[in-house]
N, C-alpha and C positions, 0 to 999 in steps of 0.2 A: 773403148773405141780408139779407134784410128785415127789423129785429128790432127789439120795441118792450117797453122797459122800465120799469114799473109802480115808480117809484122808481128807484133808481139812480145817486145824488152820495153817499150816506153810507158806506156798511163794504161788507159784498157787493156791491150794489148796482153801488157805484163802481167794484170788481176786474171785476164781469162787464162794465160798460161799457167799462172800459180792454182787456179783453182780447177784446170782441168787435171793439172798434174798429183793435186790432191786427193783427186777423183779418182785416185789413177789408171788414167788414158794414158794411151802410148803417142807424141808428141811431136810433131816435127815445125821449128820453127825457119819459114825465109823471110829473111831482113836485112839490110845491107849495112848491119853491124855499128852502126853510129851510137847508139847508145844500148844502155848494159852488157855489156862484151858479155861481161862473166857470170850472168844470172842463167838461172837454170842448167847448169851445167847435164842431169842427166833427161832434158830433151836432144834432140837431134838440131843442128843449127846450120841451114844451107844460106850460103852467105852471097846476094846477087842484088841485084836491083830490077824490078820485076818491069822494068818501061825495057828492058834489052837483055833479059837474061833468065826469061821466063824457062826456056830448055832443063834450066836445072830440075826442073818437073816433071821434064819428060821419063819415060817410063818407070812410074810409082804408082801406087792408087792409096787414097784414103778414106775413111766412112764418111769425112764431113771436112768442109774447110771453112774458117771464121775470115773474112774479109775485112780488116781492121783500117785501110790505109788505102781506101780507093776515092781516089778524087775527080779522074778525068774519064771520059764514056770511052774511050779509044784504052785507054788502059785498063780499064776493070773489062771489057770487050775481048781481050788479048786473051787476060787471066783465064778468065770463064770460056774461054772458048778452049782454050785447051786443056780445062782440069771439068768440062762438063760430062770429059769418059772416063775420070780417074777419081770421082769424089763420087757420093751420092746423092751430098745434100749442101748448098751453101749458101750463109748465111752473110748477108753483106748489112756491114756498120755503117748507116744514112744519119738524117739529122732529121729534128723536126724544122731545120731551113731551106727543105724541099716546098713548104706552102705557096700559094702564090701569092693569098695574104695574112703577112703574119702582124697584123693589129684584130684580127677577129679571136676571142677569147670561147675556150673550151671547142677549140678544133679537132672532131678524130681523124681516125685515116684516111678514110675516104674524101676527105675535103681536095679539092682541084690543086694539083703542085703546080712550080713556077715551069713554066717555057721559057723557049730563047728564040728568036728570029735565026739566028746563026746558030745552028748546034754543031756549029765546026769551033765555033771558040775554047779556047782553054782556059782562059781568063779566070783560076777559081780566085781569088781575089773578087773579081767584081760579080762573078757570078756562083758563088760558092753553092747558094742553094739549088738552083735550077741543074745545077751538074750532074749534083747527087742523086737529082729525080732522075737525071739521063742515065745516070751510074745502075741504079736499080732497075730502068728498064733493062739494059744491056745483059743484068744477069737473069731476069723475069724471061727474056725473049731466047736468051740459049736454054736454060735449065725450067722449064714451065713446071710449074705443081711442086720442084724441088729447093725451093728458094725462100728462104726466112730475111725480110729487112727489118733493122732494129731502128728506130728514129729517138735515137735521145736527144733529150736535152742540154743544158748544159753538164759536164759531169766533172766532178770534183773529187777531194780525197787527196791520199798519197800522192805523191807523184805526179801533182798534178801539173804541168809544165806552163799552162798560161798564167797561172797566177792573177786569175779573175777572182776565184773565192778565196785565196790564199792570202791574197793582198787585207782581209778582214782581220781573219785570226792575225796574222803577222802584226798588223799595223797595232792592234787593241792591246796586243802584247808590249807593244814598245809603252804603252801606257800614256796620260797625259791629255789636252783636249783633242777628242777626234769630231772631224767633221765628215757628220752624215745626211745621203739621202734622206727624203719623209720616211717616215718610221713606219706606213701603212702601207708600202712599196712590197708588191707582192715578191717573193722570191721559190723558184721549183727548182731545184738540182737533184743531183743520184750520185750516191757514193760509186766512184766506179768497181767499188769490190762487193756490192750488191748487184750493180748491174750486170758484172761478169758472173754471178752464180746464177741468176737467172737465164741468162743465154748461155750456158753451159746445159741448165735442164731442156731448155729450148730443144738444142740440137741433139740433145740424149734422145729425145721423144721425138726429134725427125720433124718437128713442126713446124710449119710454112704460114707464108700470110704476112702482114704489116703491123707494128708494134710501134707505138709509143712507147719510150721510155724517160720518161720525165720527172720523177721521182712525187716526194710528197711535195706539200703547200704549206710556205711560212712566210713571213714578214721579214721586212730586214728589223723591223727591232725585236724580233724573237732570234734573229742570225747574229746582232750585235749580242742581247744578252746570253747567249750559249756562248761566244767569243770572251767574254767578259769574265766570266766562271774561269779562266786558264791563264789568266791577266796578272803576272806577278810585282806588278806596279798599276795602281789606280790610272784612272782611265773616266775624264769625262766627257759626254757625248752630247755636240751640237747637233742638233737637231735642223740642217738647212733647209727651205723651200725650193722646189720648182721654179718659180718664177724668179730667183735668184742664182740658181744653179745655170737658168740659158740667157741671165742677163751677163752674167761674169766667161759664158760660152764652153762651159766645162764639158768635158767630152762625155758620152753616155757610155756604156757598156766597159769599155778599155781605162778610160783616164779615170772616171769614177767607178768602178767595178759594181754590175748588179745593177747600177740604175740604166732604168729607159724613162725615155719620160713620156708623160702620158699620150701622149700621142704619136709614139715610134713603134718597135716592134713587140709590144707589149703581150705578146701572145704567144711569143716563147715562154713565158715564165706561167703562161694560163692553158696547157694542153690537156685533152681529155685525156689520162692513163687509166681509164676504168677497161679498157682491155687487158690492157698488163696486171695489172692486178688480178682480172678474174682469171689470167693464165699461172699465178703464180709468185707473181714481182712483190718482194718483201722490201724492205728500206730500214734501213736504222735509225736511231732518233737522231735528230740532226747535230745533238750536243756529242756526240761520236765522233760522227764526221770531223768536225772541230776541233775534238783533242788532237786525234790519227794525225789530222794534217799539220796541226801546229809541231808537233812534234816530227813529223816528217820535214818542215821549217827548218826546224831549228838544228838539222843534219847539212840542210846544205852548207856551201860554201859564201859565205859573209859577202865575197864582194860578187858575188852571181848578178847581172843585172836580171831586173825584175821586168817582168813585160807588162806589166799592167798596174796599176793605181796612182794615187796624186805623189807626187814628187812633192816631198818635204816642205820645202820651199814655196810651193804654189799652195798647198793647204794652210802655211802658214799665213798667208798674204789673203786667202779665201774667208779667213773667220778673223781674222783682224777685218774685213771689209764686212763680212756680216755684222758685228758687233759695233764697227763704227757709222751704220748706218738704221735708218728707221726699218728695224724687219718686220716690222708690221705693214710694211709698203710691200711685199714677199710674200703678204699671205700670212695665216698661220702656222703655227709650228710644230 
């Protein structure tokens, strides 16, 4: 195939390029070069920013194009409108933060996405999931019958540039007391080089329609102990409470990576993927995942800042207050 990717040097992106190219499909990446200059050197690389410089598309065609990096309905609206006579089939990368609510567990597709009073705002910051549903309509409403959206979860692995899961292995690897979330803390991710060979069959086979992609169901103390396995200095693990975690006001998702607390958006980590699955979606054992990444770690650059987990300092000061105080006041452990 013919296949033309909308991004594609970063995270997913990069996995669907590497494994289309393996596939070998003939390849054209646009992206406006910010990160991996020099990967994939023998795809094609049209070098623009697709909010002013979509033209670079004009007169090509290709079998199918993967929509990795669309955020705003006025820009994925732009794309699709002009590559709805040049492509046949495309498949746009959404989220499972399209819901409108996402505390209801074991949600499939069909569940109602978020609205916006304004759907002139841009706001993806405060309105990231509702966008994406707009995002999807835009391409639903040019290309009908020809449109795959993929709604993953969160996804992790290589490369992974948030550093929500990464901040785990990293952290388990420095060794030493770590303090964690309750240890029955559901956790669902997808390797993103599992996710990108599935949406590679996806659009081999031309298939349309809505997808979860949320990977498998673990615990964080099955996500600690697969972390723990690649740990080359000991490592022991405090076990904190909920009710101590929003007394001391620790942030959910970003400052403590992986926790929600029971009452927030708990419903990203509990999606129905028995779609996915029945179409095809394989997943690696999660102790995989783990290495891949730790070891992708351990390539970056030492003084990179991290965008996600406890700052040294405040973890430090977080289990010194646990243990200087009654945690049996916190519930159990």
């Amino acid at each position: 195939m013919n296949l033309l990717i909308l991004g594609g040097t970063r995270f997913l992106g990069r996995a669907l390029a590497e494994t289309a190219l393996d596939r070998g499909h003939t390849l054209t990446l646009f992206h406006r070069n910010r990160h991996g200059q020099d990967v994939f050197p023998e795809a094609e690389h049209l070098i623009g920013d697709r909010e002013s410089e979509l033209e670079l598309l004009q007169g090509r065609t290709w079998d199918a194009v993967i929509d990795t990096c669309g955020f705003v309905p006025r820009v994925v609206r732009s794309s699709v409108e002009l590559l709805k006579e040049r492509v046949g089939h495309y498949t746009f990368i959404s989220s499972v933060s399209v819901y409108e609510d996402l505390k209801r567990l074991h949600v499939k597709e069909d569940a109602p996405v978020a609205t916006l009073s304004d759907e002139s705002t841009e706001d993806v910051t405060q309105h990231y999931g509702a966008l994406k549903a707009l995002c999807e309509k835009a391409v639903e409403d040019a290309m009908p019958g020809r449109a795959l959206h993929i709604r993953p979860g969160l996804i992790v692995g290589p490369y992974d540039y948030s550093d929500r899961f990464t901040y785990w292995p990293h952290r388990i690897a420095q060794g030493g007391e770590v303090l964690v979330p309750p240890k029955e803390g559901r956790v669902q991710v997808i390797d993103a080089r599992d996710l990108a060979a599935w949406i590679i069959d996806l659009v081999e086979k031309q298939t349309v329609g809505t997808f979860h992609a949320s990977g498998s169901d673990s615990t964080m103390e099955q996500l600690v102990d697969a972390c723990s396995r690649f740990s080359s200095r000991p490592a022991e693990f405090t076990w904190v409470t909920e009710p101590f975690l929003r007394e001391q006001q620790v942030g959910e998702w970003i400052e403590l990576p992986l926790w929600l607390q029971s009452d927030s958006l708990i419903g990203l980590f509990a999606m129905d993927n028995t779609k996915a699955f029945a179409s095809g979606l394989t997943t690696r054992p999660l102790i995989d995942t783990v290495r891949d990444t730790l070891a992708w770690d351990r390539s970056r650059q030492s003084e990179e800042k991290r965008k996600a987990g406890l700052d040294p300092a405040r973890e430090t000061e977080l289990l010194r207050l646990w243990h200087s105080r009654d945690a049996a006041s916190f519930g159990p452990k």
